[in-house]
C-alpha positions as CSV (number, residue, x, y, z in Angstrom):
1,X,-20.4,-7.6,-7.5
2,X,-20.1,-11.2,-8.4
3,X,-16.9,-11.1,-8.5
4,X,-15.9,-8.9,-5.6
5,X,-18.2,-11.7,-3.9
6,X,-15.8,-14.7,-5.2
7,X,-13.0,-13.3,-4.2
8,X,-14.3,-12.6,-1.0
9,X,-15.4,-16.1,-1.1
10,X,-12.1,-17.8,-1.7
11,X,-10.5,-16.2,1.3
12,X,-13.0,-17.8,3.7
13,X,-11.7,-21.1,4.9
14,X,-14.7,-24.2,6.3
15,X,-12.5,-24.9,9.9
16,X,-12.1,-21.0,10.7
17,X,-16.1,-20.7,9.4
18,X,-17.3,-23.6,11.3
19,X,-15.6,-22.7,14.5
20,X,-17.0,-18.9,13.8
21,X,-20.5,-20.0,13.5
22,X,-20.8,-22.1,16.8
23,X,-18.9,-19.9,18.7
24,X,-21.5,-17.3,17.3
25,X,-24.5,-20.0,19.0
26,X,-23.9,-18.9,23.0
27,X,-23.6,-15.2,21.8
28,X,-26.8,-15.3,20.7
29,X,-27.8,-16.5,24.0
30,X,-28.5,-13.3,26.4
31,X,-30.9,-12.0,23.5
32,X,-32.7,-15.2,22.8
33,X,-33.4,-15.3,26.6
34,X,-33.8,-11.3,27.5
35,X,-37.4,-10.9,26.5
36,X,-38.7,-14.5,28.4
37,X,-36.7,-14.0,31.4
38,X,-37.9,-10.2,31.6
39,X,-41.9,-11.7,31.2
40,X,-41.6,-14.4,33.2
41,X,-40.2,-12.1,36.2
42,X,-42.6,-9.8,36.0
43,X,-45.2,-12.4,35.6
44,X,-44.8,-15.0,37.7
45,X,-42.3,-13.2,40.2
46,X,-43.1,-9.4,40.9
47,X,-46.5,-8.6,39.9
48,X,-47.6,-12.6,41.2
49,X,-46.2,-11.4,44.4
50,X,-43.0,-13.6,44.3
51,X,-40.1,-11.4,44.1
52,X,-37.7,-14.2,44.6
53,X,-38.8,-15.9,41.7
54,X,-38.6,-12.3,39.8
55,X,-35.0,-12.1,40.8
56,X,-34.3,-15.5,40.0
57,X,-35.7,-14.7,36.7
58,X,-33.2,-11.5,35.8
59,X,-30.4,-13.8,37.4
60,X,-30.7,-16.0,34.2
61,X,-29.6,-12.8,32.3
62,X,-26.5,-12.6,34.2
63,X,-25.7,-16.2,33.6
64,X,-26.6,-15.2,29.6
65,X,-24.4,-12.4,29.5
66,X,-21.6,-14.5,30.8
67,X,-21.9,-17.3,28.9
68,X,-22.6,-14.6,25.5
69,X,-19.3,-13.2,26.6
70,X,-17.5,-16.1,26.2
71,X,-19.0,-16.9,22.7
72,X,-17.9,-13.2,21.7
73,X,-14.4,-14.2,22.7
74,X,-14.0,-17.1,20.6
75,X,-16.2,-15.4,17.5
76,X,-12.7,-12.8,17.6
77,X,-10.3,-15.2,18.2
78,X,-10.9,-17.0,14.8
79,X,-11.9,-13.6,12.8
80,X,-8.0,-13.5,11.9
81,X,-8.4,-16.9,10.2
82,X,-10.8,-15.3,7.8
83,X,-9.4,-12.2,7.0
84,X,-5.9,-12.4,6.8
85,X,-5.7,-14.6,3.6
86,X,-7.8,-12.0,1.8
87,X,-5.3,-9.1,2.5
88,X,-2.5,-11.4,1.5
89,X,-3.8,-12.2,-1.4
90,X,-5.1,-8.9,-2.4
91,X,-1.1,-7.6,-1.2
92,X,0.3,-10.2,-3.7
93,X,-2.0,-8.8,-6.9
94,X,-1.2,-5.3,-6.3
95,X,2.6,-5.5,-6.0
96,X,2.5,-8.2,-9.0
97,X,0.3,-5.7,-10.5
98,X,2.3,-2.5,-10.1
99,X,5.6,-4.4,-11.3
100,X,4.6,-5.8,-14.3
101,X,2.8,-2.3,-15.6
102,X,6.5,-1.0,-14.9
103,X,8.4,-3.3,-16.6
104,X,6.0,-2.9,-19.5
105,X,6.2,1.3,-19.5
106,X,3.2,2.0,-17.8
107,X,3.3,4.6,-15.8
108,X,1.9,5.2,-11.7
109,X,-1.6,5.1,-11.5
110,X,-1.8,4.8,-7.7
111,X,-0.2,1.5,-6.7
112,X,0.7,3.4,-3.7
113,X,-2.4,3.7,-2.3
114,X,-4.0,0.7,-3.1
115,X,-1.1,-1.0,-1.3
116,X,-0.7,1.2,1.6
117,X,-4.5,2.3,2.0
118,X,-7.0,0.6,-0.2
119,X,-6.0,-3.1,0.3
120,X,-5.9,-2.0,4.6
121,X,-9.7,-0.8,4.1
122,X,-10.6,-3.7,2.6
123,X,-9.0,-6.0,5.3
124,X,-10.9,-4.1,7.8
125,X,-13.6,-3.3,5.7
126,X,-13.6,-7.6,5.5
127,X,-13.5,-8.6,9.0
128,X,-16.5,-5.8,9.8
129,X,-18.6,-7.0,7.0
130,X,-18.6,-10.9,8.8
131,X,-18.9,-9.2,12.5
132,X,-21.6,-7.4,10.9
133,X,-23.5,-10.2,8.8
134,X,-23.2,-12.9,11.9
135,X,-24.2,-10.2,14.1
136,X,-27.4,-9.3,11.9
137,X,-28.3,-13.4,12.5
138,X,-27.6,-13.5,15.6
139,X,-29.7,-10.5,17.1
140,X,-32.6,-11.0,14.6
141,X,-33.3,-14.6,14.5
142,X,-32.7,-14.5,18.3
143,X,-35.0,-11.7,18.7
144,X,-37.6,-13.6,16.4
145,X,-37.7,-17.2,18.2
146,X,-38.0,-14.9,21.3
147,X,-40.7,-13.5,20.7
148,X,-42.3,-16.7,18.9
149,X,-41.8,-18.4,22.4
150,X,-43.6,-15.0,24.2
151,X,-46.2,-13.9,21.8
152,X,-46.0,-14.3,18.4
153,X,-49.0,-11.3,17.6
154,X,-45.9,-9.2,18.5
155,X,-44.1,-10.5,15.9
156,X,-47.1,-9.7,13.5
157,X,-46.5,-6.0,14.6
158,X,-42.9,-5.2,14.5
159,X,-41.7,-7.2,11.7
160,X,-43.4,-5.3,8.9
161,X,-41.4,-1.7,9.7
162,X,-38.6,-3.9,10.5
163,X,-38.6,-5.3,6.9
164,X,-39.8,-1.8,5.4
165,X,-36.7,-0.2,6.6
166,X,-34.2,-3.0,5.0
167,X,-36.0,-2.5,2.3
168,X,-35.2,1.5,1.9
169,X,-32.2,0.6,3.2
170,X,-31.1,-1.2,0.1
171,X,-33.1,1.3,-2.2
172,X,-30.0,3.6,-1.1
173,X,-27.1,1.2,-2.0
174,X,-26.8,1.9,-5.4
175,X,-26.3,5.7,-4.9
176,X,-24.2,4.8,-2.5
177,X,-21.9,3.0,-4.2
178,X,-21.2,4.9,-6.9
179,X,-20.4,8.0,-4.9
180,X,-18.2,5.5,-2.9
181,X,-16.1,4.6,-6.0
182,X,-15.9,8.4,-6.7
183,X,-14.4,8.8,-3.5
184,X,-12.4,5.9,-4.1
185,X,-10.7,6.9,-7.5
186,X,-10.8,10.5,-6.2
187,X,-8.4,9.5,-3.4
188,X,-6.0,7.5,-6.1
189,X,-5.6,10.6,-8.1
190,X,-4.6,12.1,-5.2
191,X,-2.0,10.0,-4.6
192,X,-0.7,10.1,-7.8
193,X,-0.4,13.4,-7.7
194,X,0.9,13.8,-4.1
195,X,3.3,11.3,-5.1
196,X,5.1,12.9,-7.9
197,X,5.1,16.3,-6.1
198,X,7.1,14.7,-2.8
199,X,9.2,12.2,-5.4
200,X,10.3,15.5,-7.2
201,X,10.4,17.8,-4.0
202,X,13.9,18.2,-3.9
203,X,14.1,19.2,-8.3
204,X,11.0,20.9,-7.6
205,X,12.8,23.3,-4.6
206,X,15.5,23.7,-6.7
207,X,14.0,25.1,-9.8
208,X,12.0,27.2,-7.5
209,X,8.3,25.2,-8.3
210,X,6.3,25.0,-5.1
211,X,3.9,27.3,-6.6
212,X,3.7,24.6,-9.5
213,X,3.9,21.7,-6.6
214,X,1.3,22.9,-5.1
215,X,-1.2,23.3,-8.2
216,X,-0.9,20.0,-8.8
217,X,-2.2,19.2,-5.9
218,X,-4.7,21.5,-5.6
219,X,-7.6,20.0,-7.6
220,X,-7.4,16.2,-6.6
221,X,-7.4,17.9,-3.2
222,X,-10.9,19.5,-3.9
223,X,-12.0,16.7,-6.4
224,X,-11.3,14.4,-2.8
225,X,-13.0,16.3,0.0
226,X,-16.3,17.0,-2.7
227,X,-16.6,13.1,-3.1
228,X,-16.1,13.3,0.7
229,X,-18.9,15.2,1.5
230,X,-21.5,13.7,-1.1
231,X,-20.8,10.2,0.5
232,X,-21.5,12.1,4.1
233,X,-24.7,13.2,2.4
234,X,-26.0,9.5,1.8
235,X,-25.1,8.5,5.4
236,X,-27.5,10.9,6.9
237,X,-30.2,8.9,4.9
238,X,-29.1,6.0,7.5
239,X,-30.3,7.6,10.4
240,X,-34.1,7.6,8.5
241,X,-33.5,4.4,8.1
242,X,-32.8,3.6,11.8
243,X,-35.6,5.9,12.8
244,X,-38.1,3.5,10.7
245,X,-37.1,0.3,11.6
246,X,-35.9,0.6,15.2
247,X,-38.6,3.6,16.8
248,X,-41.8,2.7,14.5
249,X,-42.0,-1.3,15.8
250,X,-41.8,0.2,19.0
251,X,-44.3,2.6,18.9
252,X,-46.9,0.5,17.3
253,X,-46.1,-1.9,20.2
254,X,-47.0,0.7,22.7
255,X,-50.0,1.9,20.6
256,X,-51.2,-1.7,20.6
257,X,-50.8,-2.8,24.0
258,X,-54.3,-2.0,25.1
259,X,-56.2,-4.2,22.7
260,X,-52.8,-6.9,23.4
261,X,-54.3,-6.8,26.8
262,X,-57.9,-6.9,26.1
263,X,-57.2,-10.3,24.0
264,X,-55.3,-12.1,27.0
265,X,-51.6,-10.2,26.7
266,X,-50.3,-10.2,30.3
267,X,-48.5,-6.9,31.4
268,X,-45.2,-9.2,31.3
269,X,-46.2,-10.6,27.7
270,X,-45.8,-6.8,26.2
271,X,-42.9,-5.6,28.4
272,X,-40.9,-8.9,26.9
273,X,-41.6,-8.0,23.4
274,X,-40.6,-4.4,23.9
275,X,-37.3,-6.2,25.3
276,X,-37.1,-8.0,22.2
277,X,-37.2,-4.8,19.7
278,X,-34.8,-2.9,22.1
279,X,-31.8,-5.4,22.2
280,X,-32.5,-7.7,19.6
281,X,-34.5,-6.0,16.2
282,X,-33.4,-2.5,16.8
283,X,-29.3,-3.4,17.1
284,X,-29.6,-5.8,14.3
285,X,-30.9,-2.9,12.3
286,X,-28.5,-0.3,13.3
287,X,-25.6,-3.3,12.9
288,X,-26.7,-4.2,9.0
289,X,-27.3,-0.4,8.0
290,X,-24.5,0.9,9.6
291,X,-22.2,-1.8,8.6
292,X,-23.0,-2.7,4.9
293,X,-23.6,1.3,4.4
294,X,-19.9,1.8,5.7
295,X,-17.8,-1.2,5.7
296,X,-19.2,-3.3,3.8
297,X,-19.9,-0.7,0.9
298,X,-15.6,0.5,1.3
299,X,-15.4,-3.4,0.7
300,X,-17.4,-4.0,-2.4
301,X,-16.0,-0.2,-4.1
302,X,-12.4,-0.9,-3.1
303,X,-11.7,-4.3,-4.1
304,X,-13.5,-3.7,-7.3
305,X,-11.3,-0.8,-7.5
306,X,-8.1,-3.4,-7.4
307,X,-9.4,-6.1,-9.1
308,X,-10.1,-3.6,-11.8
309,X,-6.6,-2.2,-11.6
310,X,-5.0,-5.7,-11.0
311,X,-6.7,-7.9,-13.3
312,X,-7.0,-11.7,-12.8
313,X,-4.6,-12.9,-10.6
314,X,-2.7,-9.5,-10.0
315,X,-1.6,-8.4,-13.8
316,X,-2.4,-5.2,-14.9
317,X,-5.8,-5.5,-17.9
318,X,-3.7,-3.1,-20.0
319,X,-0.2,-3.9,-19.5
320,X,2.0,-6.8,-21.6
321,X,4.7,-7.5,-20.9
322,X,7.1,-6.7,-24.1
323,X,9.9,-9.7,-24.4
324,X,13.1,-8.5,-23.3
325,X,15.5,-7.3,-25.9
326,X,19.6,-7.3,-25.9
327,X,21.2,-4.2,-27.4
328,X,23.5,-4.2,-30.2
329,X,25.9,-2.3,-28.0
330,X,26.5,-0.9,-25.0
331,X,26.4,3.1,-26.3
332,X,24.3,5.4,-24.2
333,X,22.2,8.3,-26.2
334,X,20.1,11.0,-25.0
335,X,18.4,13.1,-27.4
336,X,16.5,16.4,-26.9
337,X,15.5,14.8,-23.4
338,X,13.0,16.6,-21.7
339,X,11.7,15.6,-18.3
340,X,9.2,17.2,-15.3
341,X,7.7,15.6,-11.8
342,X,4.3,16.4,-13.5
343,X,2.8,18.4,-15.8
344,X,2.8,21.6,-14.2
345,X,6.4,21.3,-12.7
346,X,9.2,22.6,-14.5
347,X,11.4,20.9,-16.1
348,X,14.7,19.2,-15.1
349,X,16.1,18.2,-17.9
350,X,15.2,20.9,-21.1
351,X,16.5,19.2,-25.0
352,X,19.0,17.6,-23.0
353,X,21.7,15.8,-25.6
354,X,24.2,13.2,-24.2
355,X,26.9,10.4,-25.8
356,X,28.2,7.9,-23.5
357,X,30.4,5.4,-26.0
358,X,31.4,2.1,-24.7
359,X,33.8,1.8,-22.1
360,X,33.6,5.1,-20.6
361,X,34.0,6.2,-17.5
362,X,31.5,9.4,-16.4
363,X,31.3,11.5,-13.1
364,X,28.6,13.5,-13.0
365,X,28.5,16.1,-10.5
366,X,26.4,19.5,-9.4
367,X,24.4,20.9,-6.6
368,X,22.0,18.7,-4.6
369,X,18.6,18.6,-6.2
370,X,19.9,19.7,-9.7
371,X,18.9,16.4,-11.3
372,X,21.6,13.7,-10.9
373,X,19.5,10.7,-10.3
374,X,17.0,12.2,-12.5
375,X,19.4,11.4,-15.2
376,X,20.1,8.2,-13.6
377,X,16.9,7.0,-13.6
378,X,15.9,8.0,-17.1
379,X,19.7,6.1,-18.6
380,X,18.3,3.4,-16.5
381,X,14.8,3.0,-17.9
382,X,12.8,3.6,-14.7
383,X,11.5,7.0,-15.7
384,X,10.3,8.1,-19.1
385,X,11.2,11.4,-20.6
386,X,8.3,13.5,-21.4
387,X,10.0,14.5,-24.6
388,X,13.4,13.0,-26.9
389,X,14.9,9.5,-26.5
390,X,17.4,7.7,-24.4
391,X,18.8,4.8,-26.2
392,X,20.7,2.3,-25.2
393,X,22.7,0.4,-28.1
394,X,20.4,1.8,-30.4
395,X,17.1,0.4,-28.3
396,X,15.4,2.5,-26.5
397,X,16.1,1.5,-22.5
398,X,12.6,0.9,-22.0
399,X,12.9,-2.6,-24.0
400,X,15.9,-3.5,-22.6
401,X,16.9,-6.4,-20.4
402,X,17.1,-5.2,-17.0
403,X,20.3,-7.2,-17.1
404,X,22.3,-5.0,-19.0
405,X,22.4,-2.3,-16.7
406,X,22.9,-2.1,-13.2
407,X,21.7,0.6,-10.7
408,X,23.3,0.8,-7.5
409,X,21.2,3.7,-5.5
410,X,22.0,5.4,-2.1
411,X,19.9,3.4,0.0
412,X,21.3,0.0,-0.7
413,X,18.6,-2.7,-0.9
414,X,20.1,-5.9,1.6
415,X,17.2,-8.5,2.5
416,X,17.1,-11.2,5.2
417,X,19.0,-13.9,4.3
418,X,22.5,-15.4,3.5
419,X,25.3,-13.7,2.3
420,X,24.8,-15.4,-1.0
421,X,21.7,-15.0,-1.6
422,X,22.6,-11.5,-1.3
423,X,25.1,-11.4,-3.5
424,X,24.0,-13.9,-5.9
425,X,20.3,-11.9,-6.6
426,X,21.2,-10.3,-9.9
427,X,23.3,-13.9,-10.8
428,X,22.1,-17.0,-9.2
429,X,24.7,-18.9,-11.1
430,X,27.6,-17.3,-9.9
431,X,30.0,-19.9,-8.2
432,X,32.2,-19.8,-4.9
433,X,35.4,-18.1,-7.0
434,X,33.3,-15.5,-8.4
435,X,31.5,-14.2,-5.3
436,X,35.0,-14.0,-3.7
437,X,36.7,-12.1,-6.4
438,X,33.7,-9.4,-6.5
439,X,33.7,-9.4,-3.2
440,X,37.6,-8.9,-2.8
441,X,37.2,-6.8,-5.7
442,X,35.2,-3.6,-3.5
443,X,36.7,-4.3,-0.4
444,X,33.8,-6.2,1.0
445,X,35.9,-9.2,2.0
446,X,36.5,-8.3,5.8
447,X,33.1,-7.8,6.2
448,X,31.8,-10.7,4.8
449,X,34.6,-12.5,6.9
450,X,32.7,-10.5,10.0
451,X,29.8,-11.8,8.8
452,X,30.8,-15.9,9.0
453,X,31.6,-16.1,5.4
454,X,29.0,-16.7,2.5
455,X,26.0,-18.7,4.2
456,X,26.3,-16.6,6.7
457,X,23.0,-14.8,7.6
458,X,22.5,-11.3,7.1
459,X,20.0,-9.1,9.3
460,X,19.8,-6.2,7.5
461,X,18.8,-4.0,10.6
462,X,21.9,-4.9,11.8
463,X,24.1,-3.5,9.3
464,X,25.5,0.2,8.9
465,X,24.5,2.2,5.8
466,X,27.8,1.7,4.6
467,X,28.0,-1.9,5.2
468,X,24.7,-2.3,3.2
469,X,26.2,-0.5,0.7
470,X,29.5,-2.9,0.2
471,X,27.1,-5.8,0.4
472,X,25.0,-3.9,-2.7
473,X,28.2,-3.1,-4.8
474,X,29.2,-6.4,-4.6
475,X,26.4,-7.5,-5.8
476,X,27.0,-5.5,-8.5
477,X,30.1,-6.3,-9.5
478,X,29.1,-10.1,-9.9
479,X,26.1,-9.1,-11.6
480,X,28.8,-8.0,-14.7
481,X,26.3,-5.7,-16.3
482,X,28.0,-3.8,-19.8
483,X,26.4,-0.9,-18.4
484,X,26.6,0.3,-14.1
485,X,25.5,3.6,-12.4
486,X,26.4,4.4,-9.4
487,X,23.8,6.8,-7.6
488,X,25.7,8.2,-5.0
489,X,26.1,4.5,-3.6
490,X,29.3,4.8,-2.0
491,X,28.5,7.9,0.2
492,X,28.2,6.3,3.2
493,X,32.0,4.9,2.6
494,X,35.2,6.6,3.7
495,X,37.1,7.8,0.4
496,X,40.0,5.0,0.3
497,X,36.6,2.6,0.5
498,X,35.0,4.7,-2.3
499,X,38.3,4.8,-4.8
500,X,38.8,1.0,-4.5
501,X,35.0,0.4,-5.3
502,X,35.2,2.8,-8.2
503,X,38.2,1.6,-9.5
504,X,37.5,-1.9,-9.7
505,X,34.2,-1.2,-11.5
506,X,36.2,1.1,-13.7
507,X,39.3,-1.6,-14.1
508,X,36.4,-4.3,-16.5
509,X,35.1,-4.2,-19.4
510,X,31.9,-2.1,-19.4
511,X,30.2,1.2,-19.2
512,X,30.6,3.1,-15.6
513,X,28.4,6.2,-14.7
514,X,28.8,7.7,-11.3
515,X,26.6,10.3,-9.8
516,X,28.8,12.1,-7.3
517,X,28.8,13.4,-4.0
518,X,32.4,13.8,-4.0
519,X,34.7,15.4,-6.6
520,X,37.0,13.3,-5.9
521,X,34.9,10.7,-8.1
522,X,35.3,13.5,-10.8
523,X,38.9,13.6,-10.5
524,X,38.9,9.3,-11.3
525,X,36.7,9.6,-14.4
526,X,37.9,9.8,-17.8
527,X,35.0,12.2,-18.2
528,X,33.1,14.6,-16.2
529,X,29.2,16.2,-16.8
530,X,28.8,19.1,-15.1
531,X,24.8,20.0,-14.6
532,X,23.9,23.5,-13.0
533,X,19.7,23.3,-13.6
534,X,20.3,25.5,-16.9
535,X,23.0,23.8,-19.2
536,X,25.6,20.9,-19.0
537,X,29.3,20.9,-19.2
538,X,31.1,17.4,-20.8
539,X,34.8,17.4,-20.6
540,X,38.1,16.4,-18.7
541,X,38.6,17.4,-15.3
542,X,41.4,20.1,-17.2
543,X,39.1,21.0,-20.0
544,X,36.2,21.7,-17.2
545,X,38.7,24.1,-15.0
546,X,39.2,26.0,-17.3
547,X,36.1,26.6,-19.0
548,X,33.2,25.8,-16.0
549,X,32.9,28.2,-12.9
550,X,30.5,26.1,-11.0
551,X,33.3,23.1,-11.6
552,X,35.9,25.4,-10.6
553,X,33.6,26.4,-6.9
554,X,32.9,22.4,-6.6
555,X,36.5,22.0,-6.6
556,X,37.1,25.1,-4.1
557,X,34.6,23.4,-1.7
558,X,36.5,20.1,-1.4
559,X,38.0,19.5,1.8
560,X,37.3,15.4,2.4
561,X,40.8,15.1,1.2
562,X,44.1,16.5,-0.1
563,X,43.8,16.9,-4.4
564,X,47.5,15.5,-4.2
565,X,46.4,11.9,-3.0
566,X,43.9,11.3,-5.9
567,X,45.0,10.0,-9.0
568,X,43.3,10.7,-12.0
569,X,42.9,8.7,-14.9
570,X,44.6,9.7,-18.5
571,X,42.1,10.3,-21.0
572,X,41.1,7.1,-23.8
């Protein structure tokens, strides 16, 4: 709690607090004055036989409300000042958080929804629980000088349930909480396990495992809506709790009014209390129970939830960060590689074996959803296989420094900002000749010329898919990674585009792997993988029309353009 509560804490800023807290002084005005103008009309206007000075009495309220109106505008106007800091913040540890656990092997543990639902519910969850905690003050201690000022042997009879009720109220929070945080974590593991279902979706259609989709998301779907329901359970203690502390002061107002009377209570003395528990002690009651029992109970659960997940200052308690490490060569091994979206899926890759040596050139080609990137993304480090190694140089890519390979996926990544600080993101170093020559290199030198040349600035929004993906490859190219795979990241390219791009990567020094979504990429490579979802065929583009069918029927199905214009590669 303490340190949920620094946190917290840190995010609140004096000038946005200061202004909060007088703007909060007039919008405690209409309750302050409810009770006294209510007694003092009935007093010394109506039942005095003076209705004009009742009316100018219950005027005062009108004058109250507007000027408590006002206050409530300003208290919302500065709320932002308070609360956006904290989701910043809290934004910056979980991203910082979810890369470094990457980069050390970790694996998805619901980054996700921390970032795109638990870090929201606190932010909201934030702002209510300082509406909520001014809004207590300001009704209660309103309420309290109120009645001080009309009788204070009211006070002696409401404030006792009043404070009885907090004080159940509290007796529930620690139930509370922790079937809060089982909610909480119930709602990560199902979006972990959501997660890998729809990241796999189009493997998992392919291999025919909705069934097995759909188990494993069947029990964090019932694990979520039981937590669901025990935290609906200890709501409905809240309405107890509202029933003590906001109908018993009342009643025992009413039962005592009589003997109020007999010891010099006017009729307009009691009628201003019971004004006083209606709009100031009973909504300062339903305000705190309602709003620590919901928001501010989300608050305290959830951001222990990523602080735990987090650690101090964003990084993961249980991740370190292994020190990058160079291979001794730029050979690519996969060995009895088996991988699955989950443990219930079936398999993509099955004892998968695989030799890339240095140099080479590799298509690999087959059916959509057959496992392609799959492959790429386990050569590339950013998925682990469940079984086997993948090696790269001897190292297993895990330990690797991202810098010696380079994945270029179908969606390329282009950010706001210059041209060069586009291109120069895997290679700040890079000079003015270098950035020309990889751009000349892919073709991307009449766009960049489009542009206005390197310092340029790019909006990414207004760029075409294929534009984005010249700007990517070019990145690429200057990165000069030993080893680059190609995702399908020229598919939004017309094929002249697509041979020069693949050709210049293939014309360096270095490793090339290119996932395919044309076989005319196959016909370029010295080498082509052929996957069908059962077994793999490595060869030429001869060896593989003559001994693979499903090669053969991927060459039947070309139509983007005539064989005769491609020119293959002689084999090294």
């Amino acid at each position: 709690m303490r340190r949920e509560l620094a946190v917290c804490g840190a995010a609140l800023r004096r000038r946005p607090l200061l202004a909060l807290a007088l703007w909060s002084l007039p919008e405690a005005l209409p309750t302050a004055v409810s009770g006294l103008a209510v007694a003092r009309a009935l007093d010394a206007g109506f039942l005095a036989g003076r209705p004009g000075t009742g009316l100018a009495w219950l005027a005062t309220l009108l004058v109250a409300a507007a000027v408590g109106a006002a206050g409530a505008r300003g208290v919302y106007r500065h709320l932002g000042d308070l609360v956006e800091p904290l989701r910043d913040d809290l934004v910056r540890r979980v991203v910082d958080g979810a890369l470094r656990r990457r980069v050390a092997g970790g694996a998805e543990d619901g980054a996700v929804a921390r970032l795109t639902h638990q870090v929201e519910i606190v932010r909201d969850a934030f702002a209510g629980l300082i509406v909520i905690v001014r809004s207590f003050l300001v009704l209660a201690v309103a309420a309290v000088v109120g009645l001080l000022a009309v009788a204070p042997a009211i006070l002696l009879i409401v404030l006792p349930p009043f404070l009885l009720s907090l004080a159940f109220f509290a007796g529930t929070l620690g139930m509370a909480v922790s079937r809060q945080r089982a909610y909480v974590a119930a709602d990560e593991r199902l979006a972990t396990a959501s997660g890998a279902v729809l990241a796999g979706a189009r493997d998992l259609l392919a291999q025919g495992g909705e069934e097995h989709g759909a188990a494993m998301v069947a029990a964090p779907v019932r694990e979520q809506a039981a937590a669901e329901r025990a935290l609906a359970r200890v709501a409905a203690l809240r309405s107890l709790t509202l029933a003590l502390g906001g109908g018993v002061p009342l009643l025992a107002l009413l039962a005592a009014a009589p003997t109020l009377v007999t010891h010099g209570l006017t009729a307009g003395g009691i009628v201003g209390g019971m004004t006083y528990v209606l709009r100031g002690l009973q909504p300062a009651l339903g305000t705190v129970v309602q709003g620590l029992g919901g928001s501010g109970l989300r608050l305290v659960v959830t951001l222990g939830r990523i602080l735990d997940a987090t650690g101090p200052g964003g990084a993961p308690a249980a991740a370190q960060r292994p020190d990058p490490v160079r291979p001794s060569g730029t050979d690519i091994t996969l060995r009895r590689v088996t991988f699955a979206y989950g443990p219930y899926a079936e398999p993509v890759l099955r004892g998968f074996d695989l030799d890339i040596p240095p140099g080479d050139h590799l298509a690999v080609v087959g059916p959509s959803g057959i496992g392609k990137s799959t492959l790429a993304g386990l050569v590339c480090g950013l998925l682990s296989p469940d079984e086997g190694v993948v090696l790269l140089g001897g190292t297993p890519v895990r330990r690797l420094d991202p810098a010696v390979r380079v994945l270029i996926p179908q969606e390329a990544y282009v950010f706001t900002g210059t041209v060069r600080e586009n291109l120069t993101y895997l290679r700040p170093a890079a000079g003015s000749a270098e950035i020309d020559a990889a751009v000349t290199a892919v073709g991307a030198d009449r766009l960049v010329a489009r542009l206005g040349g390197p310092d340029a600035t790019v909006c990414p929004d207004r760029l075409s898919a294929g534009e984005r993906q010249l700007l990517a490859l070019a990145r690429a190219y200057l990165a000069d990674a030993p080893v680059t795979l190609l995702d399908e990241a020229t598919c939004h390219l017309d094929p002249a585009a697509e041979r020069q791009v693949e050709e210049a990567f293939a014309a360096r020094a270095g490793t090339l792997v290119v996932i395919a979504h044309r076989v005319s990429s196959a016909l370029r490579a010295r080498r082509v993988l052929v996957l069908d979802g059962v077994s793999a065929a490595l060869g030429t583009h001869d060896e593989l029309v003559d001994r693979s069918p499903l090669y053969r029927e991927l060459l039947g199905r070309w139509t983007a353009e005539p064989l005769a214009t491609v020119h293959t590669q002689p084999d090294s």
